[in-house]
C-alpha angles and dihedrals in degrees: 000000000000117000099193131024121266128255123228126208108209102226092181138320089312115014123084133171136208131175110229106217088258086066098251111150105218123190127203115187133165121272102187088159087059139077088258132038104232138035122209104197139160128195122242108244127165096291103036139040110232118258140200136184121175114229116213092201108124095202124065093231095054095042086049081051093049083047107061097029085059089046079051097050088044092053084065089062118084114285090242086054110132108222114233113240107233 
């Protein structure tokens, strides 16, 4: 589980970046256009499989909230778990 709270970089309006302590960098951005209002996503790279969960919150500071407590919930699984793309 997390021990401090994340910290999240504004890229713009509705776009906003944290880095998991796997290093995972993880985006959540606004999908107004979409069922649901925010999208929590992270790239595939050489060491991870890429990764999405859509978020229903409809304001930025509880979808940031649902974010971090899903990355928490995540951390519990073993660590060669392969996350399922949403």
């Amino acid at each position: 589980m997390r021990s401090a709270p994340l910290k999240w970089k504004t890229l713009d309006r509705t776009t906003f970046q944290t880095t998991w302590h796997d290093g995972r960098t993880w985006t959540l951005k606004a999908t107004p256009e979409g069922k649901y209002p925010w999208a929590l996503f992270t790239d595939e790279n050489s060491k991870h499989p890429g990764a999405a969960i859509e978020i229903g919150n409809r304001e930025m500071t509880a979808a940031r909230h649902n974010a971090e407590s899903w990355l928490d919930q995540a951390s519990l699984l073993p660590s060669d778990h392969q996350y399922r793309v949403w």
